[in-house]
N, CA, C and O atoms as a GROMACS GRO file, in nm:
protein
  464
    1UNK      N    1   0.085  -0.117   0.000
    1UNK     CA    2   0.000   0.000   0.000
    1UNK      C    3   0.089   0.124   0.000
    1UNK      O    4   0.175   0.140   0.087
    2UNK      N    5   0.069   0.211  -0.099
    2UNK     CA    6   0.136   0.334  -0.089
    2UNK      C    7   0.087   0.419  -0.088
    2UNK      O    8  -0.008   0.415  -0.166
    3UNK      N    9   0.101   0.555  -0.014
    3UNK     CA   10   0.053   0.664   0.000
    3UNK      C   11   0.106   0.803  -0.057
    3UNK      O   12   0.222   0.844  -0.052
    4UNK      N   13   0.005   0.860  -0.108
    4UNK     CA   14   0.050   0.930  -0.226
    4UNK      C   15   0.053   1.086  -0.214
    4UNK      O   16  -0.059   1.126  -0.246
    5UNK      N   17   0.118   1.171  -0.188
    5UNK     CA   18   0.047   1.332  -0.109
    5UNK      C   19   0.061   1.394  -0.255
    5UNK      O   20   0.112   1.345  -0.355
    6UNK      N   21  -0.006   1.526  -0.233
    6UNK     CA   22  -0.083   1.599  -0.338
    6UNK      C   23   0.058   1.682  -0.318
    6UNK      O   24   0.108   1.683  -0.206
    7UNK      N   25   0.114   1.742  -0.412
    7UNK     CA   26   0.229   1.822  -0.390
    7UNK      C   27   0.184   1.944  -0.324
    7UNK      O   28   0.280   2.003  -0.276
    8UNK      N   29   0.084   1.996  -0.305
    8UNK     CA   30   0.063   2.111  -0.222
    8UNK      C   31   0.097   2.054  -0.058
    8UNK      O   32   0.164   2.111   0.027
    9UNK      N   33   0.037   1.945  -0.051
    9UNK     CA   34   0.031   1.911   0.074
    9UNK      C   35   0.179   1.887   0.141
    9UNK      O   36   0.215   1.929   0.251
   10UNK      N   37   0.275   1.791   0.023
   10UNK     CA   38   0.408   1.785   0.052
   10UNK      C   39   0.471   1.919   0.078
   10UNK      O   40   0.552   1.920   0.171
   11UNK      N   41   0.443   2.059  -0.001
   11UNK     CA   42   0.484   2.134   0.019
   11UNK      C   43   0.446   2.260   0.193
   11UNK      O   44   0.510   2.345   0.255
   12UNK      N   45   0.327   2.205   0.201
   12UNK     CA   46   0.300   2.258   0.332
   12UNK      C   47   0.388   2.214   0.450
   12UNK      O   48   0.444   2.289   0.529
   13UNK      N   49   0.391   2.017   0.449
   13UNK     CA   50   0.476   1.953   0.535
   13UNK      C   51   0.622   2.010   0.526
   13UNK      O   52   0.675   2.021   0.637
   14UNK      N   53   0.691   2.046   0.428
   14UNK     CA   54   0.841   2.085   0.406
   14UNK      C   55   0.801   2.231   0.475
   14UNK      O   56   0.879   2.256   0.567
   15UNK      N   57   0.710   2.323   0.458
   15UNK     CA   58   0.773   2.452   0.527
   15UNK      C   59   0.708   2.403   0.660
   15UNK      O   60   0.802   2.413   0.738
   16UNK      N   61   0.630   2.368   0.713
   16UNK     CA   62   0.614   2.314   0.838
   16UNK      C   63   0.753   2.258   0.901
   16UNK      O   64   0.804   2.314   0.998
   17UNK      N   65   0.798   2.165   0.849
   17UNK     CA   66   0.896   2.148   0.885
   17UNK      C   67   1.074   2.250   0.886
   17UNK      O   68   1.177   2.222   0.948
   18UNK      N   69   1.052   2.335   0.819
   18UNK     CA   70   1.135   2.432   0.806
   18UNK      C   71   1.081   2.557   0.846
   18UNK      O   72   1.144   2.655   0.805
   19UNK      N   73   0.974   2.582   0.920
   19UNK     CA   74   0.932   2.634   1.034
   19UNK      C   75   0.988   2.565   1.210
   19UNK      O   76   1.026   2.629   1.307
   20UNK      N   77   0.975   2.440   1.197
   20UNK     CA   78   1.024   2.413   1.299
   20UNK      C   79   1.184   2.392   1.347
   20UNK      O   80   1.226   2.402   1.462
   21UNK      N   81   1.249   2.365   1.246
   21UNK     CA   82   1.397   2.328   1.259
   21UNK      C   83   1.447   2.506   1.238
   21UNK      O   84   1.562   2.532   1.274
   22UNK      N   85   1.367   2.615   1.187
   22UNK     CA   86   1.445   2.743   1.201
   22UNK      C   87   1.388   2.808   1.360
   22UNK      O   88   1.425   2.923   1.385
   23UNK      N   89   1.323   2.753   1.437
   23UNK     CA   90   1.248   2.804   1.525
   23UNK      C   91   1.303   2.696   1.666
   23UNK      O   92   1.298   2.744   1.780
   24UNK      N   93   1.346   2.577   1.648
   24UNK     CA   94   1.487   2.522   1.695
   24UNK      C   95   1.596   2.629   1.722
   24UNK      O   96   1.636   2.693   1.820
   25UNK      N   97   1.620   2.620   1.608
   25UNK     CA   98   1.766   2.678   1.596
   25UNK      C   99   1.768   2.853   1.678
   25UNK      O  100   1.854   2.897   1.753
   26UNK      N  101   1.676   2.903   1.641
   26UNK     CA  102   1.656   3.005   1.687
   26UNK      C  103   1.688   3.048   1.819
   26UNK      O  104   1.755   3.146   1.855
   27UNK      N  105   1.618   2.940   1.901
   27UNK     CA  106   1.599   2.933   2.057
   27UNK      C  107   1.720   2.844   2.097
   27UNK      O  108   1.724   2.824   2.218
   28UNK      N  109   1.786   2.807   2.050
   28UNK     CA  110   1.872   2.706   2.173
   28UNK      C  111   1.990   2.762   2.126
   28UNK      O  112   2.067   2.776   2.222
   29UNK      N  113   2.055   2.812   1.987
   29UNK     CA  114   2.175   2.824   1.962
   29UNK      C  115   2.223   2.960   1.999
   29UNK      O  116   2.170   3.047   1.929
   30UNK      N  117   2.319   3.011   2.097
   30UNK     CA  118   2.362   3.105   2.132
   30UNK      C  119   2.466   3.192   2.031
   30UNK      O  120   2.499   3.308   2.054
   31UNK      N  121   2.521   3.097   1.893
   31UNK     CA  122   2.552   3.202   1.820
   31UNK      C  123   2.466   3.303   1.737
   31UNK      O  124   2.346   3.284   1.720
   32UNK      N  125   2.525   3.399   1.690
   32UNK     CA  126   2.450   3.487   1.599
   32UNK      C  127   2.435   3.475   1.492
   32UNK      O  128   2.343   3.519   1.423
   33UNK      N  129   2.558   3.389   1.452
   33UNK     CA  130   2.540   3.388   1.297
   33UNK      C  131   2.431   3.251   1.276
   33UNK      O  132   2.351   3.234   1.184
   34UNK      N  133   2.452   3.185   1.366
   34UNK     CA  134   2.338   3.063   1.380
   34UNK      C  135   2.183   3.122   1.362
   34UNK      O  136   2.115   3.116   1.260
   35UNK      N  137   2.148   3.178   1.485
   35UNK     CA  138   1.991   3.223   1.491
   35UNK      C  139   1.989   3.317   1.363
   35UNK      O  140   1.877   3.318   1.312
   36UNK      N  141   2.079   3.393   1.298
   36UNK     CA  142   2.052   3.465   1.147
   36UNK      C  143   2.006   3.361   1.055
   36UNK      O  144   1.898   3.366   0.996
   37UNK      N  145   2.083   3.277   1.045
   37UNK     CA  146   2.056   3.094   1.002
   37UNK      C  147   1.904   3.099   0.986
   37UNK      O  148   1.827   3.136   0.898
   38UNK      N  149   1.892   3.047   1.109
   38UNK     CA  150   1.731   2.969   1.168
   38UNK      C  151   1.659   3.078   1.137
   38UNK      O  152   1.571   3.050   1.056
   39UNK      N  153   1.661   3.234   1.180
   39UNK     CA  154   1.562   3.302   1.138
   39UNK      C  155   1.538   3.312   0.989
   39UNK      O  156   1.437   3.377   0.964
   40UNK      N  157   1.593   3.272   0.899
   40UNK     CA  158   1.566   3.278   0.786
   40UNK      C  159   1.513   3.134   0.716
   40UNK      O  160   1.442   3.120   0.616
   41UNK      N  161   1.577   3.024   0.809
   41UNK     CA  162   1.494   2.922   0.755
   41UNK      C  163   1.320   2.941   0.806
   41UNK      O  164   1.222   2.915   0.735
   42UNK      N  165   1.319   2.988   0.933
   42UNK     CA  166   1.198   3.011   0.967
   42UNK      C  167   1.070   3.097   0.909
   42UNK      O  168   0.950   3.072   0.922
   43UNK      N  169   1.140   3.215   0.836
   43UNK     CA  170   1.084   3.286   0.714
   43UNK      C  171   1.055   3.199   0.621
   43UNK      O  172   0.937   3.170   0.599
   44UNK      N  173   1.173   3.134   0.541
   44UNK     CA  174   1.114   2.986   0.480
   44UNK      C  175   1.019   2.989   0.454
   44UNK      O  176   0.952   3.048   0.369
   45UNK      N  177   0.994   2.893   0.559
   45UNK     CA  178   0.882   2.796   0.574
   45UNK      C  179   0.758   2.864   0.620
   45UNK      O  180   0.658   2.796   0.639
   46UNK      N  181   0.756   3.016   0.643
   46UNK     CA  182   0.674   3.057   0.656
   46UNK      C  183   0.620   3.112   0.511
   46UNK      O  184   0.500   3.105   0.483
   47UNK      N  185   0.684   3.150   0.453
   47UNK     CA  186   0.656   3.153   0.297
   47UNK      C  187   0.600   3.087   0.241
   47UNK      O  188   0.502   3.097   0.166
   48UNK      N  189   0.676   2.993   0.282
   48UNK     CA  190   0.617   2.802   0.183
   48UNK      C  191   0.488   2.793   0.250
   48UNK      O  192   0.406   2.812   0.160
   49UNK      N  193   0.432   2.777   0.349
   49UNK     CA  194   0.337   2.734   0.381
   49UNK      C  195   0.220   2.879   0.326
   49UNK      O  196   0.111   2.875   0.269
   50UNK      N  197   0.288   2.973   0.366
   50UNK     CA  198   0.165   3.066   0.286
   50UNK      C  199   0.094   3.076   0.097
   50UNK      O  200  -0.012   3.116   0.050
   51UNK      N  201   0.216   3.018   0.037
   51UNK     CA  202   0.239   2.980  -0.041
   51UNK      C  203   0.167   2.848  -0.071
   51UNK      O  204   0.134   2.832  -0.188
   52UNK      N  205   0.138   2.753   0.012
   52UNK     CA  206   0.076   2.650  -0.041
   52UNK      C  207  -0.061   2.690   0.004
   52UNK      O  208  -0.134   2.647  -0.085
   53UNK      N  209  -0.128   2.742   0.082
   53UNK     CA  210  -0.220   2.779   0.171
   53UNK      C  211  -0.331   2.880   0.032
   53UNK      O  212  -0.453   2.868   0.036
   54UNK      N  213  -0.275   2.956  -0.059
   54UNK     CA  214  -0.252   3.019  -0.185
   54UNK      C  215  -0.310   2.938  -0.322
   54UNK      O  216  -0.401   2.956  -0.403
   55UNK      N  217  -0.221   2.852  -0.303
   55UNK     CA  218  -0.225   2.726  -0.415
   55UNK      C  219  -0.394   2.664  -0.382
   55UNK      O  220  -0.472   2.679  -0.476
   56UNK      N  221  -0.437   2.613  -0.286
   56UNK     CA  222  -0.494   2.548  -0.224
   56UNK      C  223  -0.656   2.617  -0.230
   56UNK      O  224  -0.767   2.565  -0.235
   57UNK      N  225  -0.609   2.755  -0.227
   57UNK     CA  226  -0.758   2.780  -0.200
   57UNK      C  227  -0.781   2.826  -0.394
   57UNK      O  228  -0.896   2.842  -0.436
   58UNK      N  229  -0.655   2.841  -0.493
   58UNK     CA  230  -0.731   2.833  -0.597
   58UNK      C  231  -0.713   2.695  -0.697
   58UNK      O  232  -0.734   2.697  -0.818
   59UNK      N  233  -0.664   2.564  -0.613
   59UNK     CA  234  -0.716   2.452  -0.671
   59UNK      C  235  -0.821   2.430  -0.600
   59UNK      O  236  -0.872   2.326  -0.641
   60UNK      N  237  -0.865   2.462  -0.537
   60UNK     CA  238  -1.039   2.459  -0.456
   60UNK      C  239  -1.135   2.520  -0.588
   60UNK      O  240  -1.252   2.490  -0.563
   61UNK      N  241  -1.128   2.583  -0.700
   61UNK     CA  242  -1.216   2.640  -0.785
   61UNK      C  243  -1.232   2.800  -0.767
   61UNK      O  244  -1.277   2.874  -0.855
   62UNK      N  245  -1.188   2.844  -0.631
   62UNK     CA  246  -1.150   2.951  -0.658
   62UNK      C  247  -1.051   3.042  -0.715
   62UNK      O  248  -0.935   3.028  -0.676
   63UNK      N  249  -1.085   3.156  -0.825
   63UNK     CA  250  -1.006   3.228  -0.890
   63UNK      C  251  -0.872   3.285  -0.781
   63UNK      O  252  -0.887   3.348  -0.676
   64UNK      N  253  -0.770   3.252  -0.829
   64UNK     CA  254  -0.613   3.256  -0.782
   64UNK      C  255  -0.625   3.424  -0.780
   64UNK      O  256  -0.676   3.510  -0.852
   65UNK      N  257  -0.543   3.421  -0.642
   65UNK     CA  258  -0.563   3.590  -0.582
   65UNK      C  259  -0.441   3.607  -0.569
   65UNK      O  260  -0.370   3.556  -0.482
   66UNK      N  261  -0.400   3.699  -0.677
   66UNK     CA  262  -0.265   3.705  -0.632
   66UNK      C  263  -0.191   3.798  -0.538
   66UNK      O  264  -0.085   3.853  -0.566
   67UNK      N  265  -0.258   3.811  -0.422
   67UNK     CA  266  -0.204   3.877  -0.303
   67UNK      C  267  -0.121   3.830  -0.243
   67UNK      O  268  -0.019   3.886  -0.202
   68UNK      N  269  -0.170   3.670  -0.224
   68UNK     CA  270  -0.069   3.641  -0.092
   68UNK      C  271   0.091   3.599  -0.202
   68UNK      O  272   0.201   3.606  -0.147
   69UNK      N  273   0.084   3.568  -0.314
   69UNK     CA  274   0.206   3.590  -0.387
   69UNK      C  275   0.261   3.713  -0.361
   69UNK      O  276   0.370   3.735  -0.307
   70UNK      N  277   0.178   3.796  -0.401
   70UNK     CA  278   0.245   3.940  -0.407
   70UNK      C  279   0.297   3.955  -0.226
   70UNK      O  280   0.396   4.022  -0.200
   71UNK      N  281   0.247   3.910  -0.154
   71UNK     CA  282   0.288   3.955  -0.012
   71UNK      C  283   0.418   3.849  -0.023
   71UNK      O  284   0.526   3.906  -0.008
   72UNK      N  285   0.424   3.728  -0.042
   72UNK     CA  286   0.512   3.662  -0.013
   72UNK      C  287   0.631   3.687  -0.100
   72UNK      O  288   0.738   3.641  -0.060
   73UNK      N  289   0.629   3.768  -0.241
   73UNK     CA  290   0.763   3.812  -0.280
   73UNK      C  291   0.811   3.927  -0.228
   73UNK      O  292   0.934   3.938  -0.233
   74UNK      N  293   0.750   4.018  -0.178
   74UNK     CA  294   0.775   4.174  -0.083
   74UNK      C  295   0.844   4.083   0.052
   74UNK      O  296   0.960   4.107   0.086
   75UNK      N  297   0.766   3.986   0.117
   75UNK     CA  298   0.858   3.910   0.236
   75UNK      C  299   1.010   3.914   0.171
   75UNK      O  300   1.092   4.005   0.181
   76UNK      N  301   1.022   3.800   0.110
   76UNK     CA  302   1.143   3.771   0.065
   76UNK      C  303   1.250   3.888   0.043
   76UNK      O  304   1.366   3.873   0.083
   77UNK      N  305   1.213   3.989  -0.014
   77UNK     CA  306   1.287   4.110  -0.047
   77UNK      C  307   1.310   4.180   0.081
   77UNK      O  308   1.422   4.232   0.090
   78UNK      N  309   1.208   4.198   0.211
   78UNK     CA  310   1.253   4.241   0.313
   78UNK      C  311   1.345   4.130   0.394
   78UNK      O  312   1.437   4.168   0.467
   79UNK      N  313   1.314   4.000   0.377
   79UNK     CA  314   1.384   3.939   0.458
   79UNK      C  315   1.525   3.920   0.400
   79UNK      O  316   1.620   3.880   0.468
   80UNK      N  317   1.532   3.952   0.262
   80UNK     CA  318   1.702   3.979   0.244
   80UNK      C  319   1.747   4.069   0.279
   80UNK      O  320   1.860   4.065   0.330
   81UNK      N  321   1.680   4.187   0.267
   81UNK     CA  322   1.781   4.318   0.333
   81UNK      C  323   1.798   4.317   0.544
   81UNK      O  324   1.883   4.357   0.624
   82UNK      N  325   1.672   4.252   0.550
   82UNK     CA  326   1.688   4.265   0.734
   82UNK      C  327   1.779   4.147   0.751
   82UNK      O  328   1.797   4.125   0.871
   83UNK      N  329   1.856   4.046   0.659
   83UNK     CA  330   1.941   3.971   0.711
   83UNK      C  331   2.099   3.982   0.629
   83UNK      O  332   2.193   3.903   0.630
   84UNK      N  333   2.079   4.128   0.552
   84UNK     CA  334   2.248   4.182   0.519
   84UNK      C  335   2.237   4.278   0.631
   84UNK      O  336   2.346   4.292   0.686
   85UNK      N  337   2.124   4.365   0.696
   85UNK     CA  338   2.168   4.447   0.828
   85UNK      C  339   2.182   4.360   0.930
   85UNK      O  340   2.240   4.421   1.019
   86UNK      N  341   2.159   4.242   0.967
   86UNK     CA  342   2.229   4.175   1.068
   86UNK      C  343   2.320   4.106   1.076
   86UNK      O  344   2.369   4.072   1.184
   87UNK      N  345   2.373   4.064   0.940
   87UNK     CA  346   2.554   4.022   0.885
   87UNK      C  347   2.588   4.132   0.932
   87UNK      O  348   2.653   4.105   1.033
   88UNK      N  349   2.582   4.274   0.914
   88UNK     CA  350   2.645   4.369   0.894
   88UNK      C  351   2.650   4.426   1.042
   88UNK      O  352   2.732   4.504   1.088
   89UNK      N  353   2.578   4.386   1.084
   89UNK     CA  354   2.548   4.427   1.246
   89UNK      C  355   2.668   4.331   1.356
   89UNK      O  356   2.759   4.358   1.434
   90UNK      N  357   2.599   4.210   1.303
   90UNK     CA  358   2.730   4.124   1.335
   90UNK      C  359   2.870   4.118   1.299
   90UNK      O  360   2.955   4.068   1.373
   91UNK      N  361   2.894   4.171   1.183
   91UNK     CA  362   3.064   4.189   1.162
   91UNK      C  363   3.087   4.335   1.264
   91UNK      O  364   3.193   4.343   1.326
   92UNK      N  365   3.025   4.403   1.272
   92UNK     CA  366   3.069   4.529   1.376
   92UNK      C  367   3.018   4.491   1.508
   92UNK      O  368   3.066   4.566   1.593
   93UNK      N  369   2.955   4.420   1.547
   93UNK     CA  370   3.007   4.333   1.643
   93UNK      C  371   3.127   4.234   1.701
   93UNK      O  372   3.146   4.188   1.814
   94UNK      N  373   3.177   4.226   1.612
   94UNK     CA  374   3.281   4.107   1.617
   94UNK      C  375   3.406   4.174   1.602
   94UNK      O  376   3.493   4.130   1.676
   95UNK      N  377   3.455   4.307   1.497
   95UNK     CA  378   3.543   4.418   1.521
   95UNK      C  379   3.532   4.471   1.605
   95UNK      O  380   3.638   4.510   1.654
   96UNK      N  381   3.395   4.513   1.683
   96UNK     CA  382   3.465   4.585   1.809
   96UNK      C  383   3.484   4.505   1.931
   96UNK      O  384   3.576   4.534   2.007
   97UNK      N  385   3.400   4.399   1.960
   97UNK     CA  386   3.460   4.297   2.041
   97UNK      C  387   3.545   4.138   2.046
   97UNK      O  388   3.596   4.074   2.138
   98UNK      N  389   3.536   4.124   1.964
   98UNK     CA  390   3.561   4.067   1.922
   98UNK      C  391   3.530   3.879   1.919
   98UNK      O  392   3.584   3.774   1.882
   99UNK      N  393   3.376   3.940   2.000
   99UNK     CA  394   3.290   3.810   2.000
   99UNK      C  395   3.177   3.779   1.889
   99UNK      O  396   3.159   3.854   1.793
  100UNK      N  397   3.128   3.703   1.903
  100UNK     CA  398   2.979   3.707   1.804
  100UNK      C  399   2.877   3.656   1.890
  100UNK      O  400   2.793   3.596   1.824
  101UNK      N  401   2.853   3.657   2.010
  101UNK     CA  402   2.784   3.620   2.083
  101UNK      C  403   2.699   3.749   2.154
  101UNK      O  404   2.717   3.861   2.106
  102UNK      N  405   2.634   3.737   2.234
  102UNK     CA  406   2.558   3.861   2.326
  102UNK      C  407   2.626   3.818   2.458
  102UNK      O  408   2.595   3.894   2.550
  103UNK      N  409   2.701   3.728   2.492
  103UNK     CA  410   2.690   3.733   2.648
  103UNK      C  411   2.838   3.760   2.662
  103UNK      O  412   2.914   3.743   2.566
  104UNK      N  413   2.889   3.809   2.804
  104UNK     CA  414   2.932   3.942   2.822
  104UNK      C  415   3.057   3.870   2.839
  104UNK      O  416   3.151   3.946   2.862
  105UNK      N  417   3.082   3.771   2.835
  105UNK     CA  418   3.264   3.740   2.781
  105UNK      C  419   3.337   3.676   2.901
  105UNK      O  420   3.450   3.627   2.912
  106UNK      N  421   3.225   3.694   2.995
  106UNK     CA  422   3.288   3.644   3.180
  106UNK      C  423   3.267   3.470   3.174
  106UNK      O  424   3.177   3.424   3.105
  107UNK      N  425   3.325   3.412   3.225
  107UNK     CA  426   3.277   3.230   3.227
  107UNK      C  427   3.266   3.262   3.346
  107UNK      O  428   3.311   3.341   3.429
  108UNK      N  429   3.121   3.097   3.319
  108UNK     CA  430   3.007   3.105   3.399
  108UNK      C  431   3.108   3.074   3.524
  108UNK      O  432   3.228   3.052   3.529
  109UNK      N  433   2.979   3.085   3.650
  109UNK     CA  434   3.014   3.114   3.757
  109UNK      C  435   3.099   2.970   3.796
  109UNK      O  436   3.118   2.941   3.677
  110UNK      N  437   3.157   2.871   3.860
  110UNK     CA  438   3.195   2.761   3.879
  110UNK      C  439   3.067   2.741   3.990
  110UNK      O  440   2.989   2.819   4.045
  111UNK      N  441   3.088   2.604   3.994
  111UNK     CA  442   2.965   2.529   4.079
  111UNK      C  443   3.011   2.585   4.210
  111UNK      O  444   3.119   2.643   4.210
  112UNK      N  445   2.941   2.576   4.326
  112UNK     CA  446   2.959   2.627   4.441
  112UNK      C  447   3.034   2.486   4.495
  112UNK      O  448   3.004   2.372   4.460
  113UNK      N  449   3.140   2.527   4.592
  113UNK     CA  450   3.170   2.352   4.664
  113UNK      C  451   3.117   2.345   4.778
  113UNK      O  452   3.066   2.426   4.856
  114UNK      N  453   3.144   2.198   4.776
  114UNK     CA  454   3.074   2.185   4.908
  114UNK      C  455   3.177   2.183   5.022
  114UNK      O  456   3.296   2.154   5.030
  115UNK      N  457   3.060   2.235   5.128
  115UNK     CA  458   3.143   2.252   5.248
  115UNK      C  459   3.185   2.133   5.369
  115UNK      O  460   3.096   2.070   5.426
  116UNK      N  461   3.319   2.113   5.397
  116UNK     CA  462   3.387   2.006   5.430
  116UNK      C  463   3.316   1.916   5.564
  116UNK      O  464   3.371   1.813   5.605
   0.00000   0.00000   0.00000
């Protein structure tokens, strides 16, 4: 028995899923250039899924609206420039401190010992 998905549907599951692995990445990875990463896979898949969501309602018989295209190529164009100002944010981060991180450069506290 094989199961067969409608390519809209495959395409919803892929930005679903590239909603979740940029929204991962987002939250747990403490570099910057990482969460720049994930926030953009997370745009992704937010695309894709608006994008199939699009598809869907004009293989339903309704006449194709081309808004949410038009919104989802204006995304894309902002989400390239808001992620060359945060390369760019981050390299002058990294010249003047010469970290790429946010946290303040001290290691963590050591465990407390115990008392004898």
């Amino acid at each position: 028995m094989t199961a067969v998905l409608a390519p809209t549907t495959l395409f919803g599951l892929c930005g679903a899923a590239l909603v979740g692995i940029g929204l991962f990445v987002v939250l747990t990875h403490p570099s910057l250039l990482r969460r720049i990463v994930g926030f953009n896979l997370l745009g992704a898949g937010i695309f894709l899924v608006f994008g199939v969501v699009a598809r869907r309602g004009a293989a339903a018989g309704f006449a194709g609206d081309p808004v949410p295209h038009a919104m989802v190529i204006t995304g894309i164009v902002v989400a390239f420039s808001a992620t060359a100002l945060a390369v760019a944010l981050l390299r002058r981060l990294l010249e003047l401190t010469g970290r790429s991180t946010l946290d303040n450069g001290e290691p963590p506290d050591p465990e407390p010992r115990s008392k004898p």
